[in-house]
VEXDOSE-766416 format. One line per field, with one value per residue: x, y, z of N, C-alpha, C in turn; residue in one letter; residue number from 1. Coordinates in steps of 0.05 Angstrom, whole numbers. Layout:
N
n_c1 <- c(X/...) .
n_c2 <- c(Y/...) .
n_c3 <- c(Z/...) .
ca_c1 <- c(X/...) .
ca_c2 <- c(Y/...) .
ca_c3 <- c(Z/...) .
c_c1 <- c(X/...) .
c_c2 <- c(Y/...) .
c_c3 <- c(Z/...) .
type <- c(A/...) .
seq <- c(NUM/...) .
This chain:
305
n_c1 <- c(23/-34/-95/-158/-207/-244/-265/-307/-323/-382/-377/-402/-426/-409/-362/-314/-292/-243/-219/-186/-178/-134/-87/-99/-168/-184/-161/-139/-169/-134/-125/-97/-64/-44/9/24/-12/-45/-15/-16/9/48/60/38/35/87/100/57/39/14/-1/-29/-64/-117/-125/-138/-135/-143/-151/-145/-189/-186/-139/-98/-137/-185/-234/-274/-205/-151/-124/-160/-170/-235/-245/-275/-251/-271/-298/-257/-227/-203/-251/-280/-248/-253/-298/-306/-279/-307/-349/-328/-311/-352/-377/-349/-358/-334/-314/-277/-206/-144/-103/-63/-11/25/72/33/-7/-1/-25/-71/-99/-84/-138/-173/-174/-185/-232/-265/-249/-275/-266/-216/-166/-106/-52/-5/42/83/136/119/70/40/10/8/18/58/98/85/97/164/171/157/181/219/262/285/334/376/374/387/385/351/304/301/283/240/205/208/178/130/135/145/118/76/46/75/50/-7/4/20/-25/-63/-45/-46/-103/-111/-142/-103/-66/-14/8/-2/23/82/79/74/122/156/146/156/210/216/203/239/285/285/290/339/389/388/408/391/337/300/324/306/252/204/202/190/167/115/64/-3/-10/21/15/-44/-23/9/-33/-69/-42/-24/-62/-88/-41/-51/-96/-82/-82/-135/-148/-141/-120/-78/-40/-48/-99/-91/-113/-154/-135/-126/-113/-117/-76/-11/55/104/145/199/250/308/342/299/287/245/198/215/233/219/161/144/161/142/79/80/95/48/17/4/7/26/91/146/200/254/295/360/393/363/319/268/247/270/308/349/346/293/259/261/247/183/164/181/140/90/96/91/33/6/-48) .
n_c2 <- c(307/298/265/313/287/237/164/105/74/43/4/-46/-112/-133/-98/-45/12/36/119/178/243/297/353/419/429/468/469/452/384/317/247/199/138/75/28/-39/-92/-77/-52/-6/57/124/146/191/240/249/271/302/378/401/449/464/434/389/322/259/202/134/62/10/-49/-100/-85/-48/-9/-13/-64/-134/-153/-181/-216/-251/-313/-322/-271/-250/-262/-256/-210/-168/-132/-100/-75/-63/-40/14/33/43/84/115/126/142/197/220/222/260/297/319/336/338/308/307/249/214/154/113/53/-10/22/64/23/26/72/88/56/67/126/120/102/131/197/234/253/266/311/321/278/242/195/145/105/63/12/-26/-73/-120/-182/-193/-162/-178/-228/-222/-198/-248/-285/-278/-242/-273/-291/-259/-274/-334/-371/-355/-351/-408/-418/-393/-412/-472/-467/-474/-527/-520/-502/-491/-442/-398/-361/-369/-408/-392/-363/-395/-423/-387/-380/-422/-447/-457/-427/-431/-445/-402/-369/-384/-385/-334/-303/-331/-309/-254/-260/-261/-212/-172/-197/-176/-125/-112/-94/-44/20/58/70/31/-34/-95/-92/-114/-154/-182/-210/-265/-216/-194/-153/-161/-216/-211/-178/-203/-242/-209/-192/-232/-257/-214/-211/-267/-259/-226/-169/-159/-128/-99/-87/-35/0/-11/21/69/118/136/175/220/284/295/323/300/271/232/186/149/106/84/43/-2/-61/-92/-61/-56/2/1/1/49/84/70/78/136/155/138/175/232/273/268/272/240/233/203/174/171/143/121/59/24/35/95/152/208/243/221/238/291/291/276/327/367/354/359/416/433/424/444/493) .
n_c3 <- c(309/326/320/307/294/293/279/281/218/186/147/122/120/174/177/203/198/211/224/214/225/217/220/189/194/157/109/55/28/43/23/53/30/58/56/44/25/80/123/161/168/188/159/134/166/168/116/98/96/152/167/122/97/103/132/114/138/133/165/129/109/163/184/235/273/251/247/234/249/222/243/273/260/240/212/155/98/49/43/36/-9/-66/-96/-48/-18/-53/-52/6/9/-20/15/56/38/35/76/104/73/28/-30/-66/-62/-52/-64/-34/-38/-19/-46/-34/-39/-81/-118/-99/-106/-155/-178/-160/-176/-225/-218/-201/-225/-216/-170/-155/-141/-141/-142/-106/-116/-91/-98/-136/-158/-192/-187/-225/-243/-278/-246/-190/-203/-209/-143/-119/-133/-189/-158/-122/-151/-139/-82/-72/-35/6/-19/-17/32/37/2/12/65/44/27/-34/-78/-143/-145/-101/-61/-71/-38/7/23/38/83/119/125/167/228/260/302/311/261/234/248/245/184/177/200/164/110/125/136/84/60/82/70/14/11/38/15/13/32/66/122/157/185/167/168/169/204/255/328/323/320/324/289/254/239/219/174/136/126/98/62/29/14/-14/-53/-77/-110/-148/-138/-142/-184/-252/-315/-303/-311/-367/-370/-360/-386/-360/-328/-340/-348/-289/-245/-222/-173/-194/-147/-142/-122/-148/-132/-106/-102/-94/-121/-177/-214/-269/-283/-249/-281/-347/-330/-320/-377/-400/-377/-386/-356/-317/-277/-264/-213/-206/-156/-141/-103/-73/-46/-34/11/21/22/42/2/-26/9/5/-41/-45/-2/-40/-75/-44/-33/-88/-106/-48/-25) .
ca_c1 <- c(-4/-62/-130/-178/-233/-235/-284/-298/-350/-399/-373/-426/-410/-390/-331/-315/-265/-225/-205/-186/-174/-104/-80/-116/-197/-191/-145/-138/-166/-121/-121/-76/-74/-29/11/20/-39/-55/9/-21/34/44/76/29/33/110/99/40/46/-4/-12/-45/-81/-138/-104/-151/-129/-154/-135/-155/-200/-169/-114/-97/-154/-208/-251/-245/-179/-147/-106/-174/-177/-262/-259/-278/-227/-291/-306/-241/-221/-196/-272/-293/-230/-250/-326/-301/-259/-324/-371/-317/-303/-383/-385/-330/-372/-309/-320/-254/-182/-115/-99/-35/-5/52/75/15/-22/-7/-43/-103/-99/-94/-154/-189/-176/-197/-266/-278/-233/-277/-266/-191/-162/-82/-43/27/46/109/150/101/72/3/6/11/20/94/104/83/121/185/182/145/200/245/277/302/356/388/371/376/388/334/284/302/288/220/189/209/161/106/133/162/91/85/48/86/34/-23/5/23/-51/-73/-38/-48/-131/-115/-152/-82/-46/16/14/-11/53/103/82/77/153/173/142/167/238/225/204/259/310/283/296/363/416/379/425/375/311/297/330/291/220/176/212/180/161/90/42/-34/-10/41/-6/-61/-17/9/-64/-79/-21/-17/-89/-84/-19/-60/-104/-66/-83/-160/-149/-137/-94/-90/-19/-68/-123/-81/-117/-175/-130/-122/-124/-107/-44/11/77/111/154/214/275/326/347/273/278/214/183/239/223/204/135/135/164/113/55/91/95/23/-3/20/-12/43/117/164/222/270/318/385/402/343/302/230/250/269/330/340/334/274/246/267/227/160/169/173/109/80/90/78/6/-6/-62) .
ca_c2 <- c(314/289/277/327/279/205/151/80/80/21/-7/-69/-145/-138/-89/-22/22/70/140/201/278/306/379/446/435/486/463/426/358/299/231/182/107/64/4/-65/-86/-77/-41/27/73/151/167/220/258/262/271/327/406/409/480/469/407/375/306/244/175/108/32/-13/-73/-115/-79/-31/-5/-37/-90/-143/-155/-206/-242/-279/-330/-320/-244/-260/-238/-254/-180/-154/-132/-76/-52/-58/-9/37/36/55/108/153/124/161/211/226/222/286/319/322/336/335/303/298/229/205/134/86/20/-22/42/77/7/29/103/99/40/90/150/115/92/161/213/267/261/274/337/322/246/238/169/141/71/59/-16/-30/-96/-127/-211/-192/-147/-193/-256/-207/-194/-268/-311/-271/-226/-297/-290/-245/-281/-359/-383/-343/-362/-440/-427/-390/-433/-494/-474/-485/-551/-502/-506/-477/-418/-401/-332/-378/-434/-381/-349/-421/-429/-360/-387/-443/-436/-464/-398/-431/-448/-378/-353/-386/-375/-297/-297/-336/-294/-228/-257/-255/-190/-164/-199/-157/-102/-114/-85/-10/41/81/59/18/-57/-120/-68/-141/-186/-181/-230/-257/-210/-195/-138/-185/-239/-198/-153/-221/-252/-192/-183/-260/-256/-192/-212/-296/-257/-203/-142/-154/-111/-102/-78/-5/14/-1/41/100/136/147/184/246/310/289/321/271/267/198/188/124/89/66/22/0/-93/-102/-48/-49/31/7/5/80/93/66/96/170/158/132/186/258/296/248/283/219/231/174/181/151/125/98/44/15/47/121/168/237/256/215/254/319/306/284/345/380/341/367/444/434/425/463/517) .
ca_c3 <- c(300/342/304/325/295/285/288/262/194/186/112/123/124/201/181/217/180/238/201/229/201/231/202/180/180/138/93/25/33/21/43/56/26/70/35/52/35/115/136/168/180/195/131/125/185/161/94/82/113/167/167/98/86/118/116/126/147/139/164/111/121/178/197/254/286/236/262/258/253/211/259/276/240/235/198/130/73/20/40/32/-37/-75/-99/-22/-2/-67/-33/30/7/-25/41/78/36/36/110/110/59/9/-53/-88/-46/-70/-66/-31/-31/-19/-45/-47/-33/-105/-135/-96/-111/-178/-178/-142/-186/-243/-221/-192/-230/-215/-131/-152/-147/-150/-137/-100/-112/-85/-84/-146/-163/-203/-171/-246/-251/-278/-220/-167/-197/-195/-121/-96/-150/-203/-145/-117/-172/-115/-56/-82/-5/22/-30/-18/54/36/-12/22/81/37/1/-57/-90/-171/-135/-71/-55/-57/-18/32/32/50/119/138/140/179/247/283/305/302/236/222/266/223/154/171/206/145/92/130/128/51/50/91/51/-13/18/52/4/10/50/85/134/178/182/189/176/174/216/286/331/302/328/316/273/238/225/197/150/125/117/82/34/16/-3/-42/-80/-90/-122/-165/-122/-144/-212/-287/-321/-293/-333/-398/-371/-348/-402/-350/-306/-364/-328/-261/-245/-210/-176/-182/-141/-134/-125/-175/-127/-98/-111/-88/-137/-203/-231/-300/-282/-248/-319/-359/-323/-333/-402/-401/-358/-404/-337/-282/-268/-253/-196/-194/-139/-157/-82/-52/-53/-23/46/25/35/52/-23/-27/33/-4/-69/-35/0/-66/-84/-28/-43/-115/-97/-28/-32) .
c_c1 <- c(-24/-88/-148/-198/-223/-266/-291/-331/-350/-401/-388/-411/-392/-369/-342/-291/-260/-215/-205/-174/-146/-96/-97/-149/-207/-184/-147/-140/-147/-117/-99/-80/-32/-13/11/10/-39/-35/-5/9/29/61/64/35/67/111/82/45/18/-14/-39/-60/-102/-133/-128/-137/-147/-145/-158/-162/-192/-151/-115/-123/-186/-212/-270/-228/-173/-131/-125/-187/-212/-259/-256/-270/-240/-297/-284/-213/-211/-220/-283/-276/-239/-286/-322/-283/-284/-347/-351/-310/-340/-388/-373/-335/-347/-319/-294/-229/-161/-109/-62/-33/22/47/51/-6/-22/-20/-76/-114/-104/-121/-180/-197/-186/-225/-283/-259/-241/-277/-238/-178/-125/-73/-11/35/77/116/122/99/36/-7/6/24/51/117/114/92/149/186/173/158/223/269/301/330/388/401/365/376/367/318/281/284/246/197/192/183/134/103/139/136/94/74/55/68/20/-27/6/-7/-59/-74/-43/-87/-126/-122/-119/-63/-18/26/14/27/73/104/88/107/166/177/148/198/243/224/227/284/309/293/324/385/406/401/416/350/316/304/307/256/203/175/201/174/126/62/19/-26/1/22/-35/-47/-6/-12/-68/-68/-17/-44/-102/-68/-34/-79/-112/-81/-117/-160/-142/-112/-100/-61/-36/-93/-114/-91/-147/-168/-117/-135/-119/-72/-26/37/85/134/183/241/288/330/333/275/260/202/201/211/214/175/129/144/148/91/64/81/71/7/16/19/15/77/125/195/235/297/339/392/385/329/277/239/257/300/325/329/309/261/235/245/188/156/168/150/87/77/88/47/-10/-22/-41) .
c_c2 <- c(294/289/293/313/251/185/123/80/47/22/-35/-88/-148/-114/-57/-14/40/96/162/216/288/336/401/427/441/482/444/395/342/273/203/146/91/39/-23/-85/-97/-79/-14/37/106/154/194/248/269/273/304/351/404/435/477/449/400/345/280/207/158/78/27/-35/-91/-108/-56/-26/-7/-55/-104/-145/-180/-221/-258/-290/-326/-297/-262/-241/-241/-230/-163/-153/-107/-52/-54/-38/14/50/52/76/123/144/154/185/226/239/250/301/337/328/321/322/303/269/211/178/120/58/16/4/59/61/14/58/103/74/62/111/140/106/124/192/235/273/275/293/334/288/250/207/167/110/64/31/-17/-57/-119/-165/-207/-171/-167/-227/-242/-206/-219/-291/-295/-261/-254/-298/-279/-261/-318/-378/-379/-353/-391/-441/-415/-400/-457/-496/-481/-512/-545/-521/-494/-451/-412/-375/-349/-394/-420/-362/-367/-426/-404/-363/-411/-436/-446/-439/-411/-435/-423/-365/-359/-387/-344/-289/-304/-317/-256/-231/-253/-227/-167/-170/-186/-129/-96/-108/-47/-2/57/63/33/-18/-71/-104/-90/-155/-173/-205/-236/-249/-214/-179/-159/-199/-229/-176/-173/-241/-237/-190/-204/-268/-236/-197/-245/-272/-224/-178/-130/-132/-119/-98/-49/8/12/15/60/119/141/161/215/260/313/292/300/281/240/199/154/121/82/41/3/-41/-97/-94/-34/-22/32/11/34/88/90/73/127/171/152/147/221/283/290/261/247/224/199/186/160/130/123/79/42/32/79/138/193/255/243/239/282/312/295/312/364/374/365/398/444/440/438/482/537) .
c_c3 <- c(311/325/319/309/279/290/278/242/190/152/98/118/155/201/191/216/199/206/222/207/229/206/203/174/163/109/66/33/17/35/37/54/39/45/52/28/69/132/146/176/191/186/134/139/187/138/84/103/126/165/138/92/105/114/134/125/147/153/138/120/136/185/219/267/275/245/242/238/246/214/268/254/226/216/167/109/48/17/39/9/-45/-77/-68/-7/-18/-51/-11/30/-2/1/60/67/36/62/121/101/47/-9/-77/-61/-68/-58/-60/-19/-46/-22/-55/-46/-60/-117/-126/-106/-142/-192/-180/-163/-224/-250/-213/-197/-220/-182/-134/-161/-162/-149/-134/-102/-108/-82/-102/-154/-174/-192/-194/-242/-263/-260/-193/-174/-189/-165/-104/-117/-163/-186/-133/-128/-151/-87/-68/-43/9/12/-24/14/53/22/3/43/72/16/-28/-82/-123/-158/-110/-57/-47/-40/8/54/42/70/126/139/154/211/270/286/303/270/221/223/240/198/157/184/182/123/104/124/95/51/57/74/21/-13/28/46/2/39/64/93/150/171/183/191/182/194/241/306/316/320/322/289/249/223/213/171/129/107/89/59/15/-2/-23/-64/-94/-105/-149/-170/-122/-163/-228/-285/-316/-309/-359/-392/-350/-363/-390/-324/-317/-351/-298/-254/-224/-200/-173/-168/-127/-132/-139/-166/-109/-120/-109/-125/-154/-212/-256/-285/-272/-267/-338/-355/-327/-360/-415/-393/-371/-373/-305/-290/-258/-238/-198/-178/-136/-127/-59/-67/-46/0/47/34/39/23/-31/-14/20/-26/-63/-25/-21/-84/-75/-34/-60/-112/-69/-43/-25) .
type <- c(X/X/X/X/X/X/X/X/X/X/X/X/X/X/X/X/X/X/X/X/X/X/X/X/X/X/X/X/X/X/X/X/X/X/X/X/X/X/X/X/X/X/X/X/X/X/X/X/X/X/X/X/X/X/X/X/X/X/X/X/X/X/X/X/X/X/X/X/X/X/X/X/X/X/X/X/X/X/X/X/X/X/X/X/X/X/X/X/X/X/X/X/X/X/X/X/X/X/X/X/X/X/X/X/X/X/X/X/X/X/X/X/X/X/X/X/X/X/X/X/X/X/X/X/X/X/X/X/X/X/X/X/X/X/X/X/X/X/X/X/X/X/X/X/X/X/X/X/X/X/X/X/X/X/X/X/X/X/X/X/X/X/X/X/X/X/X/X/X/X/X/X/X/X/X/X/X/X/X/X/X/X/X/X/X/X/X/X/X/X/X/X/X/X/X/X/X/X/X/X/X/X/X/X/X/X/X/X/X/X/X/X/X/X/X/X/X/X/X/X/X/X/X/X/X/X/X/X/X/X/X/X/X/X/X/X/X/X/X/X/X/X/X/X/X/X/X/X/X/X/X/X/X/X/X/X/X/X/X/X/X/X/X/X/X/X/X/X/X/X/X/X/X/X/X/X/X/X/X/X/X/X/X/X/X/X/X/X/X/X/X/X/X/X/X/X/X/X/X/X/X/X/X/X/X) .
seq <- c(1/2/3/4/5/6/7/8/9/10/11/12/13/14/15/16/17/18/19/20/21/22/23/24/25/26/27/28/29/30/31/32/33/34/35/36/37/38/39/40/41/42/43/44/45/46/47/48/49/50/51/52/53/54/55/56/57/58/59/60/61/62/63/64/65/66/67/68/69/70/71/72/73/74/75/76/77/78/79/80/81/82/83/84/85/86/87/88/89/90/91/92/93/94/95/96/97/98/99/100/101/102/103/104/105/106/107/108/109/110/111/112/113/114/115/116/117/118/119/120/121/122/123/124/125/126/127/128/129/130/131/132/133/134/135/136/137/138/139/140/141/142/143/144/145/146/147/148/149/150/151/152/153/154/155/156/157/158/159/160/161/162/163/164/165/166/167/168/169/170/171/172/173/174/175/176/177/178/179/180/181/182/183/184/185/186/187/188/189/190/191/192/193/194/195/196/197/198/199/200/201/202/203/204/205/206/207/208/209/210/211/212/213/214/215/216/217/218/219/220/221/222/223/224/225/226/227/228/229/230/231/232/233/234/235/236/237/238/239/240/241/242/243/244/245/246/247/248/249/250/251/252/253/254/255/256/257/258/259/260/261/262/263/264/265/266/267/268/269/270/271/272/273/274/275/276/277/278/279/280/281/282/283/284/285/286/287/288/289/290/291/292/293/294/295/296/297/298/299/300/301/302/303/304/305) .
């Protein structure tokens, strides 16, 4: 799927948000929230039925084809926040002359979605969330300390690079502003080997998804994510104010066996949200299997026009 329209939108403070439309014109808007924070992927373009959707894409502030780009050290991450992505989600959805979208996102991407759908319920028509995480202060000690419990070797080797600090997120947001690229380099190889080793007992997807050498991409999806999780994802509590997401139908969609993002929490928002369906798929995790695959997919035609 090729975008037949794309372009980069002037979100002010220097920044220049890339988005493109891929699928039916005609079709049921729905757009797509990437995770990370400032991982772009092409979930979607596997994920939603072209024939039927009008399916819009974004990068998020600093990453992929957003400018600038938060491998240089200069772009300034004072302007990049949760309410400056929820901004730039109705600038752009304005600019497409939307009215209503269905609302699809992964990982750190359902914390923005349902951010989103609670400051602006009435833009949202449906919500597929998958690999669910609110981004919650007992969330994000679980996957940046408790998970360690697992991995005590790995954690020694990832805390250590920052002097095994009391917060090891923000020690790691620290060096990733330091104007010395190498220093940048090896905090974001280190902190990918963590995230890789969270992931590393799942049976399906791709090995090693972080570890790369340390590119531009690399080192801004790290910037970005170390400075979203230091400052706990830039929200509330959004599992206690799921009661402004009444009426908005939902599929959730997760993992049983998903370390990063333990399934109580897509449990608790279900049972918080009377309007949200909860899939748990017994043998995947953060990365997805074929029965994962299958019940997005059944997301997916639940809600087709």
């Amino acid at each position: 799927m090729e975008p037949y329209e794309h372009g980069m939108l002037d979100v002010g403070a220097g920044n220049q948000v890339y988005w493109e439309t891929v699928g039916n014109p005609e079709g049921k808007p729905a757009v797509f929230l990437h995770g990370g924070p400032g991982a772009p992927s092409k979930g979607a373009r596997k994920s939603m039925d072209p024939e039927k959707f009008r399916i819009v894409i974004f990068h998020q502030r600093g990453c992929g084809q957003s400018t600038p780009h938060a491998a240089d050290p200069a772009a300034d991450m004072g302007v990049n926040t949760t309410d400056h992505l929820i901004a730039d989600m109705e600038k752009l959805r304005e600019l497409l002359g939307i009215e209503k979208w269905l609302v699809y996102g992964g990982s750190w991407g359902t914390t923005l979605a349902v951010a989103y759908a609670q400051r602006h319920p009435e833009r949202v028509s449906e919500m597929i969330l998958i690999a669910v995480t609110m981004s919650s202060d007992r969330e994000l000690e679980w996957l940046y300390k408790g998970v360690s419990r697992f991995f005590p070797e790995a954690w020694a080797r990832y805390s250590a690079h920052v002097g095994d600090p009391e917060d090891v997120v923000r020690a790691y947001a620290g060096l990733m502003e330091s104007p010395d690229r190498e220093v940048r380099e090896k905090a974001a190889i280190a902190w990918s080997e963590w995230e890789d080793t969270v992931l590393s007992l799942e049976s399906f997807g791709t090995p090693n998804l972080f570890l790369d050498k340390a590119s531009d991409d690399m080192i801004a999806f790290v910037r970005i994510c170390a400075h979203y999780c230091a400052n706990r994802g830039f929200v509330g509590d959004l599992l206690g104010d799921a009661g402004k997401l009444a009426g908005i139908p939902a599929a959730l969609i997760h993992g049983r066996r998903d370390m990063s993002c333990p399934a109580d929490t897509a449990y608790a928002l279900a049972r918080a949200w009377p309007d949200a369906e909860l899939t748990l798929v017994d043998d995947s995790g953060h990365k997805g299997s074929p029965a994962f695959r299958e019940a997005i997919g059944t997301a997916v035609r639940r809600f087709s026009p």
